[in-house]
C-alpha positions in Angstrom: 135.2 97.6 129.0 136.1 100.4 131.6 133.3 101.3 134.3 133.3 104.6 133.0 132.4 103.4 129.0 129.9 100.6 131.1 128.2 103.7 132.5 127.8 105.7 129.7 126.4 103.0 127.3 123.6 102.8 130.1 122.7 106.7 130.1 122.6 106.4 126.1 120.3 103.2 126.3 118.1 104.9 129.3 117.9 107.8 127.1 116.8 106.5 124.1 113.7 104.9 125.4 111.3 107.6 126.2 111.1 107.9 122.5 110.1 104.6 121.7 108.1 104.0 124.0 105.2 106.2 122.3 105.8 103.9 119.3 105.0 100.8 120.7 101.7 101.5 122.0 100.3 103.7 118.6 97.8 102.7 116.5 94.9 104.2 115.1 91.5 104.4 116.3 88.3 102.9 114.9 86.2 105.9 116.0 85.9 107.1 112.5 83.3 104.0 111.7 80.1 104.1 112.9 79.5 100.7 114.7 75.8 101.7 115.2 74.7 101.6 111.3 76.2 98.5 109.7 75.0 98.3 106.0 75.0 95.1 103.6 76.0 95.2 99.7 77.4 93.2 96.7 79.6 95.0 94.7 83.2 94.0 92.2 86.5 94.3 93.8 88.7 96.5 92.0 91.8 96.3 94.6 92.6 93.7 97.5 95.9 95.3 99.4 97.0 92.6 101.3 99.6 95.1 103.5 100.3 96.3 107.0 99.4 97.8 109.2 96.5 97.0 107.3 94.6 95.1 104.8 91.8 97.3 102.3 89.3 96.2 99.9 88.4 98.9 97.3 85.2 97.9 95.2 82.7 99.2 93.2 78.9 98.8 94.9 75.6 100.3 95.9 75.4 101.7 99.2 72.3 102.0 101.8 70.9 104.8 99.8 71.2 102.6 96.3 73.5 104.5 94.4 76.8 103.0 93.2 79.7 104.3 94.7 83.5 103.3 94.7 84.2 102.3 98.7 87.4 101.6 100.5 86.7 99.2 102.9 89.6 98.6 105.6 90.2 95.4 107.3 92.3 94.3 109.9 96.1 93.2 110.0 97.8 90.2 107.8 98.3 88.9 111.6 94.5 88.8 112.9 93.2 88.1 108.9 96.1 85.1 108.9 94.9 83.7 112.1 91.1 83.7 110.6 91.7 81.8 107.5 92.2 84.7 105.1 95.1 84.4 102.4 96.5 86.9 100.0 94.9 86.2 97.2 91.3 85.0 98.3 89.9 88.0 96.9 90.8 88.8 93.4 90.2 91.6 91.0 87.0 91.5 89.7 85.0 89.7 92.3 81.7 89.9 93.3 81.3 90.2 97.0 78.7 91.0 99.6 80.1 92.8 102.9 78.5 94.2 106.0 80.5 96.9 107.4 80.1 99.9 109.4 81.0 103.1 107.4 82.5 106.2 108.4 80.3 109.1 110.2 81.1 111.5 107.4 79.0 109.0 104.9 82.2 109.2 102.5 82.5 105.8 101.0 84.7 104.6 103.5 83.8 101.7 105.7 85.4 99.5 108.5 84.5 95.5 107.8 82.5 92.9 109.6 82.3 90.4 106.9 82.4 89.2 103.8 81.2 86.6 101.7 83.5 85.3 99.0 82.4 84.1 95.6 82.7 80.2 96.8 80.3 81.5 99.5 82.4 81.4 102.8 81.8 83.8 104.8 85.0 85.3 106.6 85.0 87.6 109.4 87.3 90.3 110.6 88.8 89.4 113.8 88.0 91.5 116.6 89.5 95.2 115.9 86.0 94.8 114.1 83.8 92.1 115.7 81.2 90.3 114.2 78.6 91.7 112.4 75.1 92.3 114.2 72.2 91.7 112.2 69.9 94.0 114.0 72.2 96.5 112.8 72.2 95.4 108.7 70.1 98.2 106.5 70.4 96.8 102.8 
C-alpha cells in the first residue's frame, strides 16, 4: 500500500467518526415517569416483548384511581433483565401479576417498572435504569 492510499484511508476513517460518535452515547431518558408516585396493581398480561433496546409488559389492570385500564409498562434491556434472573418466557400471556411502577406524568397508562411479582410469587426487580421500588412511595 502506497503512502499516499495509507493517508487517505486515515482521512476517510477520521472522517467518519464524528457521526458515530452521537450514536454511541444515545439512549432515551426516563424523565417521562414519575419516580415520585409509584403505584401497586394486579392485573392479566396480554403481551410480554422480550426485545431491545427494551423489554414491555402490556396488561390489563386497575390503576390508583380503580378503574381498569390497558397499561404498557416498559422495563429495562434483555442485558440488565438477563443479569437479574429474568428469562424470555417467565411471563406468559394471560398472567396475573402485581407490579409497582412509576407511571408517566401525563397519567396515560404508561408506566416505567420497579417490580413485579410473578404467579410462583418471586418477586423480580428491574435493574437500576429503574431502581428498586420505595414503599413510601406505593398508593394502591
Amino acid at each position: 500500500m502506497t503512502k499516499r492510499l495509507r493517508t487517505l484511508w486515515v482521512l476517510l476513517l477520521l472522517s467518519s467518526l464524528p457521526g458515530l460518535i452521537p450514536q454511541a452515547f444515545a439512549h432515551h431518558s426516563f424523565a417521562m415517569y414519575n419516580n415520585e408516585k409509584q403505584i401497586k396493581f394486579t392485573g392479566k398480561v396480554s403481551r410480554f416483548d422480550w426485545t431491545n433496546p427494551h423489554v414491555y409488559i402490556e396488561m390489563d389492570g386497575k390503576g390508583a384511581d380503580g378503574k381498569a385500564k390497558h397499561w404498557t409498562i416498559e422495563c429495562a434491556n434483555i442485558s440488565i433483565l438477563g443479569r437479574l434472573g429474568w428469562t424470555f418466557n417467565m411471563i406468559k400471556v394471560g398472567d396475573e401479576i402485581t407490579v409497582i411502577v412509576a407511571p408517566l406524568h401525563s397519567g396515560q397508562p404508561g408506566a416505567l417498572l420497579k417490580q413485579v411479582k410473578l404467579p410462583d410469587g418471586r418477586k423480580m426487580g428491574n435493574g437500576n435504569p429503574a431502581g428498586p421500588p420505595d414503599p413510601a412511595l406505593v398508593e394502591g
